[in-house]
N, C-alpha and C positions, 0 to 999 in steps of 0.2 A: 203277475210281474212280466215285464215285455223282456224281448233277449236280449236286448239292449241292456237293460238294467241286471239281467243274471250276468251278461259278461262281466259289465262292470265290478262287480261283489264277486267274479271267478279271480278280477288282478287284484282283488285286492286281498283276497287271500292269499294272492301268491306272495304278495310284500310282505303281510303279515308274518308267513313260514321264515321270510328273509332276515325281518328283523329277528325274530325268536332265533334264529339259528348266529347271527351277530351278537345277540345280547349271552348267551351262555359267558359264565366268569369264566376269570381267567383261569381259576382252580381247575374247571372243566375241559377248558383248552388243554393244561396241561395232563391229564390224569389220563386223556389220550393215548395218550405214549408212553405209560408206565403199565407194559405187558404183564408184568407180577403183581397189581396190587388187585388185594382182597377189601372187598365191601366191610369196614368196621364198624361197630356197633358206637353210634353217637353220629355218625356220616349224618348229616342234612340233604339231601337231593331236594332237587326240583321239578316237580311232576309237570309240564305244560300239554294240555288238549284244547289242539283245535278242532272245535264240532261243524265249521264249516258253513253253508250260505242254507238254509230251508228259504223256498218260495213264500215262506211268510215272514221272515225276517229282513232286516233293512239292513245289517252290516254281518262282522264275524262275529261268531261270540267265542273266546279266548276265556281257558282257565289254568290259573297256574296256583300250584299246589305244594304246598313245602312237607316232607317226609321224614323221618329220622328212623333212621337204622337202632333197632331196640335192642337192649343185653343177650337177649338170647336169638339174634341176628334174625329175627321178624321186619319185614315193613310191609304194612302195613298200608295196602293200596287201595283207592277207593270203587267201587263197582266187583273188582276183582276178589277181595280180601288179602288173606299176610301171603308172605312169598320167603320162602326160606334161606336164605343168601348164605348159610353159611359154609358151602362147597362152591359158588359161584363166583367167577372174577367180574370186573364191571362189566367188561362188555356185555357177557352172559346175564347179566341180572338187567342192563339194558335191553336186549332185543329178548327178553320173557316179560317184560312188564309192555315192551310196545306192541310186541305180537297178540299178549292177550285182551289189553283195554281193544284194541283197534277189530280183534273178533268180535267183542262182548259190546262196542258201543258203534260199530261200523262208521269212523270218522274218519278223516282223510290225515290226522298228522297226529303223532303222537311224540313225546320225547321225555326223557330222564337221563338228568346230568345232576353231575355232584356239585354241591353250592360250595359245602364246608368242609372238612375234613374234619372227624374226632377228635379232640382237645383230650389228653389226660396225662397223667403223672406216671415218670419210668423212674424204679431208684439204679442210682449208677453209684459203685463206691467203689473202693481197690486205689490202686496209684492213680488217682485224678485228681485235680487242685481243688475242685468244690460236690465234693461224696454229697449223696444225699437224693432227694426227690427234685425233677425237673418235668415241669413239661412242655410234652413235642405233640405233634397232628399226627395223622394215620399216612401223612406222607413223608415226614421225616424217616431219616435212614438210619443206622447205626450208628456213622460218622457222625450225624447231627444233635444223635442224643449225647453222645462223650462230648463232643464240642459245647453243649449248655452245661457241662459238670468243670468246664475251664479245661479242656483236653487232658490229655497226659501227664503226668508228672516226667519231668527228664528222665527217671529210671523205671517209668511205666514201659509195660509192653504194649506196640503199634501191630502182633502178628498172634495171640494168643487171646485174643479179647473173647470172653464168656460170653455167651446170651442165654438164662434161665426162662425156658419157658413150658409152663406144662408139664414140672416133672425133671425134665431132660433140657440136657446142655450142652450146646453147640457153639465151637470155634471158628472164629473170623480173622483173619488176616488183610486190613487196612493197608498194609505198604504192597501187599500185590494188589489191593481195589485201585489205588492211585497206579501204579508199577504199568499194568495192563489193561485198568478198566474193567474188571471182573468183578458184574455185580451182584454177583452169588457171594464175595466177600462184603459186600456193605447189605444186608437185608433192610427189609423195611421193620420198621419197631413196634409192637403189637402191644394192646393191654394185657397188663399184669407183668412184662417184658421184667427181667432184672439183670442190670449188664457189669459185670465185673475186667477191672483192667488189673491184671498180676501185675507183679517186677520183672523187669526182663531178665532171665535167669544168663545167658549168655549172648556175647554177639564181639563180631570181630570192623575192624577199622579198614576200609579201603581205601587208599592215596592214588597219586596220579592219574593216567590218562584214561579216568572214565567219566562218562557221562553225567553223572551226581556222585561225586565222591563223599562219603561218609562212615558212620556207623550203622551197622547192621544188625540186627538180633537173629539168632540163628534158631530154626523150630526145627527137633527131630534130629535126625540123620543129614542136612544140607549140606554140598559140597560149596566150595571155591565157587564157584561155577553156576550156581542155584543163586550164590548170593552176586555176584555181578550180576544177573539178570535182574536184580530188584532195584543195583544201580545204574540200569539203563547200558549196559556194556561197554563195551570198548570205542574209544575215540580211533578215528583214521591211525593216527599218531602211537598209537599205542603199539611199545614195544614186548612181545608178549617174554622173548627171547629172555629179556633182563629182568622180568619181574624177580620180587625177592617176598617171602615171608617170615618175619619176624614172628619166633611163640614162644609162650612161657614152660621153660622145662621145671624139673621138678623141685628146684630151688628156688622157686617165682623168679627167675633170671633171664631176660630175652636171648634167644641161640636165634639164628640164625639157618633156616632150613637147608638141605642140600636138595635142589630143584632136577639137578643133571638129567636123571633119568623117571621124572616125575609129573603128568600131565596137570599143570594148575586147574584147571576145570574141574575135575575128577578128585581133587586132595579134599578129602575129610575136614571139612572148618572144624576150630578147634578156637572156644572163649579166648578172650585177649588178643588173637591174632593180627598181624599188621602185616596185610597185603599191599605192598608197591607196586603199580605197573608205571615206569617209566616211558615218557614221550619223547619220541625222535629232537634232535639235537636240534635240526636242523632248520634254520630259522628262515631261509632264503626261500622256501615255497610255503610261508606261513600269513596268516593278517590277524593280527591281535584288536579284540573289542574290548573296549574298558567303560566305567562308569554305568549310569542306568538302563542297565537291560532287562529286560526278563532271560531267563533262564532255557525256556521252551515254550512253543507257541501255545496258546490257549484251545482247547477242546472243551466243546459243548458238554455241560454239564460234568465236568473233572474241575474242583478246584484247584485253584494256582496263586503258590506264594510270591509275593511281589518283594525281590531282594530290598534290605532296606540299608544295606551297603554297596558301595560300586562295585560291580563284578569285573574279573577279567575273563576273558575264553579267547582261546588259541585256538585259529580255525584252520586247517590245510586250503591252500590257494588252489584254485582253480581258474583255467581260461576263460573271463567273460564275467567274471566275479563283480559285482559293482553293491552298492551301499543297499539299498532298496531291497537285494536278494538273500543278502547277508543277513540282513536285520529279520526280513521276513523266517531264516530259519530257527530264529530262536527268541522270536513272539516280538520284536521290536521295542522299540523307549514304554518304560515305563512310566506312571503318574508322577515320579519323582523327579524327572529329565528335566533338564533346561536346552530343549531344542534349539534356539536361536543361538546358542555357543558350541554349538556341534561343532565338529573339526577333524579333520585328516592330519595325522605325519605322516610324509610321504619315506617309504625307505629308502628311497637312492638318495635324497638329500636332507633328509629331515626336516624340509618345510613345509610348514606349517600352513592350512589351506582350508579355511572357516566354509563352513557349510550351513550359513544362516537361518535359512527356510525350510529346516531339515523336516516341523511338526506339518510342513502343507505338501511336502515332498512323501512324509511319511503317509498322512490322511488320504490323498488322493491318489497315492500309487502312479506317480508323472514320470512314468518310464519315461517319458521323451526326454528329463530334465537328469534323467539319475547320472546317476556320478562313477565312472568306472575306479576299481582298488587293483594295485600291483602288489606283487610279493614284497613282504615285509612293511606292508602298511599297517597304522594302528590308527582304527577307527575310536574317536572320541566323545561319547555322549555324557556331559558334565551333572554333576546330582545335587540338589537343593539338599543344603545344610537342613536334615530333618529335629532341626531345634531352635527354640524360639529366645533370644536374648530379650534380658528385662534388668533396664539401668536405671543411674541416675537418683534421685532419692526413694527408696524401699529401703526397706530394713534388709533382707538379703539379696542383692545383686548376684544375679545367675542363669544361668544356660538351663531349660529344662525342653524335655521330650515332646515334638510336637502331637498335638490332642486336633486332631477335626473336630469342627463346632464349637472351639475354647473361643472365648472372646478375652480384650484387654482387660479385664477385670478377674478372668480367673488366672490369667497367668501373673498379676499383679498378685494376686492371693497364694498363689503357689509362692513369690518371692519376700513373703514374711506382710506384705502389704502398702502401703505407704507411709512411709516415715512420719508421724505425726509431730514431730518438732520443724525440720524443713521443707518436707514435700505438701503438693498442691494437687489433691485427684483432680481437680478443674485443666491442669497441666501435661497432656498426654501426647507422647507422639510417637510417630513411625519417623525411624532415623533409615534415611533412603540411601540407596547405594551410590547416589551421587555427592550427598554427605549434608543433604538437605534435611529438614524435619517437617514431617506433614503432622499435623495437628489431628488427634481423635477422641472420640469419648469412649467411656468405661464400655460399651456395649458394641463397640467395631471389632467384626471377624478376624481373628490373625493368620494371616496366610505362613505356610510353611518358610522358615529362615526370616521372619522378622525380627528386628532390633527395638525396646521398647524403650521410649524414654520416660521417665515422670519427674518432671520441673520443678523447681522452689517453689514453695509457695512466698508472697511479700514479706515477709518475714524472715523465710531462709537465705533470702535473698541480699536480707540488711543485714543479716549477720556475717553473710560470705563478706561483702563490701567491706564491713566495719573489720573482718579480721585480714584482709587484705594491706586496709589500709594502717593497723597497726602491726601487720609484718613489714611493710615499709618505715612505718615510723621506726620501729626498732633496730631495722639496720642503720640509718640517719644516726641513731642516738650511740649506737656501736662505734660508728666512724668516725665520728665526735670527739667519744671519749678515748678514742686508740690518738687522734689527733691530738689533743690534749697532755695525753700522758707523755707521747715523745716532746714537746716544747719543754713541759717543766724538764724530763733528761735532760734536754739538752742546756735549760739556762744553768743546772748543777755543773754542768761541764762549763761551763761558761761563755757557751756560745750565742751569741744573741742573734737576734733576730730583727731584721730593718721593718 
């Protein structure tokens, strides 16, 4: 072979390593960057050896090889024999299987990546909406198994959640994994895993000026102060001076605490309680958000509920403050926005000052075009009616929930169906905001806030007319006879008529 032709077969083994290292799945990419996961038994890998150019071969010769991770955490490699994985993280159990083929067969590239993750069944029961067996992958979390059992029930506990494994039973706390991002509270879910969700045995109410005001479940000994940290704490605005605690004494009767000489951080939560911390008065250094926001910006890999009512938030004004800055603190327009009816009230005079192109303003981040806000402005981002109207003839005429991927057939079906005396499924339409009707059939997508119409059919049609026109007839025959009766009155009286 001349060296010309060994170079050649030198690049094209180098493309080859290129493609091999592009083709790994996405599973693979990911599994990357999950520092805790343990190699499980049902895992798939994909063995790939490149053996590289011999002087008597014409191209590469490439072998890729599929593996499965066995019950008692064997795989089972080929030249080498089993490799015992079950003390080893990926990584680990990667650079032993590449270190050893690559002594034992002297070739220039070796690689093991994960194809599939292990498929099996967790049972999950306790306060969850669907108790029972589910299954999740070897990469699914905690969070992911409770969320296949229909999450929580309202009075399930989000900070006490069981995990049985092995024997032994360990406690996980969900609202500080979302709170902090602590992902020693969300583990990863192992076979034989069995995840119990209690009732929340206690928890107290937090109002005003905090960051996610709500309900709380209290674990342990927690003060005041433990549980504001799980609502994201205090706003700018927040007057600590005035907070008040409402608790139940021993008549189940709300009193009223005496705070004077009492650090709220440090007070002892106590079931039922109702913490207020009131927000400054003060409106003249403030800029009000309303309608579809998000709440908080989005973080990589932390889920985020997308409000499905318009929010409001109350922001402390600052010099330099403008639309694009404001919006970026708390994750900006959600999927629900109607960007092109954006809008400013101005506080000095309360006009009203549209902000059309807010979704190219928002996508492209056009600081040159952004919009400055003064005190006492209230930014307004408008929310699509998330409900679908369905009129006209159906048996039940109504407003129902909107469903991604419904089409006009099922929401026709949700309203009892089409009238089978009047209405016309061949008769379909989208009633447009300008009061127009566009015509569809049973299998067109319904966008969020559509209005459904479905028309007579020829029939319902003759019968509107025909009773139309015999409610005219019968006022005619009304008029008539009222005509009538006063002339004979009057020839009794005996007044005649020319």
């Amino acid at each position: 072979m001349t060296r010309r032709t060994t170079r050649f077969f030198a690049v094209l083994g180098l493309l080859a390593l290129a493609a091999t290292a592009v083709a790994q799945s996405t599973v693979a990419r990911k599994i990357i960057h999950e520092e805790h996961y343990r190699p499980t038994p049902g895992d798939v890998y994909t063995l790939t050896i490149n053996y590289g150019v011999s002087p008597q071969a014409t191209a590469q010769r490439m072998e890729t090889i599929p593996l499965i991770l066995q019950a008692d955490y064997r795989l089972v490699v080929p030249y080498i024999g089993a490799i015992d994985a079950r003390t080893l993280s990926y990584t680990e159990l990667q650079n032993q299987v590449s270190t050893r083929l690559r002594e034992r067969l002297l070739v220039p590239f070796v690689s093991l990546t994960l194809s599939e993750p292990a498929v099996y069944d967790v049972f999950v029961w306790g306060s969850v909406n669907s108790p029972g067996f589910h299954s999740v992958t070897s990469l699914n979390r905690l969070a992911d198994a409770i969320a296949s059992a229909g999450g929580p029930q309202t009075v399930g506990s989000r900070r006490r959640i069981a995990v049985h494994r092995d024997g032994e039973v360990s406690r996980y706390d969900l609202v500080a994994f979302l709170a902090a991002g602590d992902d020693e509270q969300n583990p990863f879910i192992r076979p034989g895993d069995r995840v119990f969700v209690p009732v929340a045995d206690a928890a107290i109410e937090i109002r005003g000026a905090v960051t996610k005001p709500g309900t709380y479940e209290i674990v342990g000994n927690e003060t005041v102060g433990d549980l504001l940290s799980l609502a994201g704490d205090l706003l700018p605005t927040a007057q600590m001076g005035r907070a008040t605690v409402n608790r139940l004494d021993e008549q189940n009767r709300y009193t009223i605490l005496d705070l004077a000489d009492v650090d709220l951080r440090s007070l002892p939560a106590r079931s039922g309680d109702i913490v207020t911390i009131p927000a400054s008065t003060t409106k003249t250094d403030m800029v009000l958000l309303e309608g579809a926001i998000h709440r908080s910006p989005a973080e990589e890999g932390t889920p985020r509920a997308v409000p499905l009512e318009p929010i409001l938030i109350e922001v402390p004004f600052t010099p330099g403050m403008t639309v694009l800055r404001v919006l970026e603190q708390f994750g900006g327009p959600t999927n629900f926005a109607q960007p092109e009816r954006t809008f400013i009230i101005r506080g000095s005079d309360n006009r009203r000052e549209p902000i059309p192109d807010l979704a190219r303003l928002w996508a492209e981040r056009q600081w040159d075009r952004d919009i400055n806000l003064e005190p006492g402005d209230r930014l307004v981002v408008p929310m699509k009616r998330l409900v679908v109207a369905v009129g006209g003839s159906v048996r039940n005429p109504d407003t129902f929930p909107f469903t991604s991927g419904y089409t006009v057939g099922d929401y026709i079906e949700l309203a009892g169906g089409v009238d089978p005396e009047n209405g016309s499924p061949n008769r379909l339409f989208f009633a447009e905001p300008d009061g127009s009707m566009r015509r569809v059939d049973i299998d067109t997508p319904v966008p969020i806030g559509t209005n459904i119409f479905v028309g007579r059919s020829a029939w319902g049609q003759t019968k509107h007319a025909f009773g139309n026109f015999f409610t005219v007839t019968g006022w005619v025959t009304g008029i008539i006879g009222v005509a009538t009766a006063i002339i004979n009155f009057a020839q009794l009286l005996g007044v005649s008529f020319p």
